[in-house]
One Martini backbone bead per residue (centre of mass of N, CA, C, O) as a GRO file, in nm:
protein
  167
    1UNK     BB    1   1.689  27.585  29.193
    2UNK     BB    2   1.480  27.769  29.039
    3UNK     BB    3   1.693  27.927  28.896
    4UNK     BB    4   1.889  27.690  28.777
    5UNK     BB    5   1.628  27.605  28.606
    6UNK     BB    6   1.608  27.874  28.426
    7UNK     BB    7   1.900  27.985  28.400
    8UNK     BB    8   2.034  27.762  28.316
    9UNK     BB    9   2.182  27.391  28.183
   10UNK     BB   10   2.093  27.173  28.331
   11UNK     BB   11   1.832  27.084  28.198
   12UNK     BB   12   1.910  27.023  27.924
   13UNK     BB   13   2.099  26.804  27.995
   14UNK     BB   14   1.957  26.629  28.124
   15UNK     BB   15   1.763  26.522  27.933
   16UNK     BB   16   1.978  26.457  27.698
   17UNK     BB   17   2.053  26.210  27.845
   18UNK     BB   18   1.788  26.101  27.907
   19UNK     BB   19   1.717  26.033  27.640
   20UNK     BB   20   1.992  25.876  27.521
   21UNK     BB   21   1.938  25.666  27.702
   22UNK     BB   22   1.647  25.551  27.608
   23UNK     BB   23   1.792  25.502  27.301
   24UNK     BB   24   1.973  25.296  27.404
   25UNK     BB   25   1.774  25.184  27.658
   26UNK     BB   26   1.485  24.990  27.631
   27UNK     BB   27   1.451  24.973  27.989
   28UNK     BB   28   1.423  25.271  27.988
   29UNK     BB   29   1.251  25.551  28.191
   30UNK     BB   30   1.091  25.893  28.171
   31UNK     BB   31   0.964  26.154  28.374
   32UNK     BB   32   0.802  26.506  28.358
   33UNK     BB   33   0.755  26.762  28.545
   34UNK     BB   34   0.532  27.056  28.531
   35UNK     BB   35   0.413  27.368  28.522
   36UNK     BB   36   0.240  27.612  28.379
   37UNK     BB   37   0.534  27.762  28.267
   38UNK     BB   38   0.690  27.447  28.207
   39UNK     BB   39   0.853  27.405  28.408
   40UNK     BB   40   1.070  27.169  28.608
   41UNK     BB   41   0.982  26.983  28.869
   42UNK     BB   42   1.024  26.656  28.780
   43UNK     BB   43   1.235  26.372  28.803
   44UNK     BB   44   1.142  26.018  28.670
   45UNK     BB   45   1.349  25.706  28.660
   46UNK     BB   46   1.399  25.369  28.498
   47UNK     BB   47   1.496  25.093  28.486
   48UNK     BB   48   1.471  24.720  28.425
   49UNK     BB   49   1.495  24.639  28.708
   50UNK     BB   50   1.288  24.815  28.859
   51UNK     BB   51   1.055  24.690  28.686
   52UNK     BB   52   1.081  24.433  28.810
   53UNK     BB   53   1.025  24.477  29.102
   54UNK     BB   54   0.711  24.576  29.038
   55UNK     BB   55   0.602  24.307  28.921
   56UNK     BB   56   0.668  24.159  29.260
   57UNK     BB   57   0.659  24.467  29.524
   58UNK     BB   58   0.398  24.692  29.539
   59UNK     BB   59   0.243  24.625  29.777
   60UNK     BB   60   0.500  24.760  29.968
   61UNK     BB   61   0.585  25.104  30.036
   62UNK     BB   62   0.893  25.369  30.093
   63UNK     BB   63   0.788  25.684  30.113
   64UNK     BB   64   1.073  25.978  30.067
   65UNK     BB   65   1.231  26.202  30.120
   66UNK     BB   66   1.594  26.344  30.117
   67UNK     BB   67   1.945  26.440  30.082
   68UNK     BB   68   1.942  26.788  30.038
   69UNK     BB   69   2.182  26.817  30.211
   70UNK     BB   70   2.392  26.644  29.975
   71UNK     BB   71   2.325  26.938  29.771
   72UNK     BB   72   2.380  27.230  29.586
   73UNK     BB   73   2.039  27.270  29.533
   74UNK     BB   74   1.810  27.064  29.708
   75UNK     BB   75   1.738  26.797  29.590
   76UNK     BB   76   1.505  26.638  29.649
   77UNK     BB   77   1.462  26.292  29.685
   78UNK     BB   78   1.309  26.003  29.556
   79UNK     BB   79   1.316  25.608  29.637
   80UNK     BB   80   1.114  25.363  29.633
   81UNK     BB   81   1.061  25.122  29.856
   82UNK     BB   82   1.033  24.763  29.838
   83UNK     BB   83   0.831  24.520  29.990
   84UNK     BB   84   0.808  24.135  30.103
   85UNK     BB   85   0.724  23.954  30.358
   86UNK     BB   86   0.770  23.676  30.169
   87UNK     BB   87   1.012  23.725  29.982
   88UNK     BB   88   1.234  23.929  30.168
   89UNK     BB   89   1.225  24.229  29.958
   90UNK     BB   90   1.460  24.488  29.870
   91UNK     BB   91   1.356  24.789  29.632
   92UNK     BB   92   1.337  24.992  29.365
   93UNK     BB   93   1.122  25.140  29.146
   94UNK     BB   94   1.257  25.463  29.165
   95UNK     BB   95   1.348  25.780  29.092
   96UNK     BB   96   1.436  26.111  29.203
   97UNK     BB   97   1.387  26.484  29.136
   98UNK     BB   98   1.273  26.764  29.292
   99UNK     BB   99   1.175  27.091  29.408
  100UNK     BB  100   0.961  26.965  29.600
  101UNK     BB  101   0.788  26.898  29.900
  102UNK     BB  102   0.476  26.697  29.835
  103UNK     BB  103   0.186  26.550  29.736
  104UNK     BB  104   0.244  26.578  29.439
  105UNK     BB  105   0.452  26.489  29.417
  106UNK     BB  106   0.457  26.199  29.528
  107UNK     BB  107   0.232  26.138  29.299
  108UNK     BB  108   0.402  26.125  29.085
  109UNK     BB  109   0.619  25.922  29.148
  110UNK     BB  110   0.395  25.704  29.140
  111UNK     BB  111   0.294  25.725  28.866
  112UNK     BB  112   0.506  25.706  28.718
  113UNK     BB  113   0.576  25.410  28.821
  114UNK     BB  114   0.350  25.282  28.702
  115UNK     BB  115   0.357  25.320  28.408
  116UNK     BB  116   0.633  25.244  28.346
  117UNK     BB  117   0.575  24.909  28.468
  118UNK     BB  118   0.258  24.829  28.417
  119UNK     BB  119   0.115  24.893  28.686
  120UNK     BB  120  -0.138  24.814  28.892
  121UNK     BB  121  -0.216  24.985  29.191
  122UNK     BB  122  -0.404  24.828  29.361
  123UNK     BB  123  -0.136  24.654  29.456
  124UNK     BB  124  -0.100  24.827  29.662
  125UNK     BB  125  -0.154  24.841  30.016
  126UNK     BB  126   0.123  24.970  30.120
  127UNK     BB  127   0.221  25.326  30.286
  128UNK     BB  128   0.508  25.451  30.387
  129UNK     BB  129   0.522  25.773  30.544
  130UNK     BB  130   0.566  26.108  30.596
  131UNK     BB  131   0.398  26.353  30.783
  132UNK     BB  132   0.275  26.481  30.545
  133UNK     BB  133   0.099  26.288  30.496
  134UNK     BB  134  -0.225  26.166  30.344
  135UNK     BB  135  -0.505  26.062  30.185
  136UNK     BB  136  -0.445  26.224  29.947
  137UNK     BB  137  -0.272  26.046  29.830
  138UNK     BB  138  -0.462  25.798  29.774
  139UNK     BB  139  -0.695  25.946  29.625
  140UNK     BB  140  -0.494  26.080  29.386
  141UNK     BB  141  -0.419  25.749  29.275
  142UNK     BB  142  -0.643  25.555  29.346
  143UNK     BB  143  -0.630  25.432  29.634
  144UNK     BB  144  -0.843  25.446  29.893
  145UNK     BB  145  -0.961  25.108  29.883
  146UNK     BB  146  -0.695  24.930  29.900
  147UNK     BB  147  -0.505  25.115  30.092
  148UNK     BB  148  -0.263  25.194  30.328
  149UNK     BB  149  -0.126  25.420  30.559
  150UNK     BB  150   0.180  25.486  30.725
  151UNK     BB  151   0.390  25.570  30.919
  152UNK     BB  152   0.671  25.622  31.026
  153UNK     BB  153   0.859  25.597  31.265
  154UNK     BB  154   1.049  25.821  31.280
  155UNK     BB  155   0.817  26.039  31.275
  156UNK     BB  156   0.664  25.917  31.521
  157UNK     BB  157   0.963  25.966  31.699
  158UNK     BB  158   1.009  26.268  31.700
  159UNK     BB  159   1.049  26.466  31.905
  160UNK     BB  160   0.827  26.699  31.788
  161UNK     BB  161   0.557  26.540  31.869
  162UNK     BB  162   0.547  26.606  32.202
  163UNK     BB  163   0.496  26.902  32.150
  164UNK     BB  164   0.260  26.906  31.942
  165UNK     BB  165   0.083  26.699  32.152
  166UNK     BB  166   0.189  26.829  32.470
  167UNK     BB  167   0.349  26.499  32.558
   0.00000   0.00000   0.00000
């Protein structure tokens, strides 16, 4: 992936793409990661649907990268679903597509969308997410003091968590 975006032009495409649709529609909005030598390391876009669930869902947050493998180039997604017990509904906050999946990147997903959006974070109470998370996510966000992390099924309950702390 790092080599088709330093040496093709599908980032400039993307990019091109990603403003066109912001100058067309206002509704639309995206930011970009960068590394120190400038590179592209993610793109977090959301439309005016997903800023409107932000802004009464962002209570509790499902956090995790996915689909790698169902694409040529191996680009982690990342689409935070939101939902609320009260209101019982689900829905995505943004979209993103990055270069790797860390707690940096997971950090970026979220400030974006909170910028994009308009909402203070300390709205978030509750992170579910896969076993890279720690701490330092909510730390990094600003929200350790308001924010619970809590781990998801899938990744406590997968096969290799009994064999790592030993049956």
């Amino acid at each position: 992936l790092r080599e088709a975006l330093e040496h093709g032009k599908e980032m400039d495409q993307i990019l091109c793409l990603l403003q066109l649709t912001k100058e067309n529609d206002p509704g639309f909005d995206y930011r970009v990661a960068r590394n120190a030598m400038g590179k592209v390391t993610a793109i977090v876009w959301q439309d005016r649907v997903q800023r409107g669930h932000c802004q009464s869902l962002l209570d509790v947050v499902m956090l995790d990268m996915m689909k790698r493998q169902q694409n040529s180039v191996d680009w982690p997604y990342c689409g935070p679903v939101l939902i609320t017990g009260h209101e019982r509904k689900i829905a995505t906050a943004a979209e993103a597509i990055l270069v790797t999946e860390s707690i940096d990147a997971y950090v970026f997903v979220m400030d974006a969308t909170y910028t994009m959006s308009g909402v203070d974070r300390s709205l978030t109470k509750v992170i579910f997410s896969d076993g890279i998370m720690s701490v330092t996510l909510l730390e990094k966000l600003g929200i350790q003091n308001t924010c619970k992390l809590i781990l998801d099924k899938y990744h406590l309950l997968d096969v290799d968590w009994p064999k790592a702390f030993g049956g």
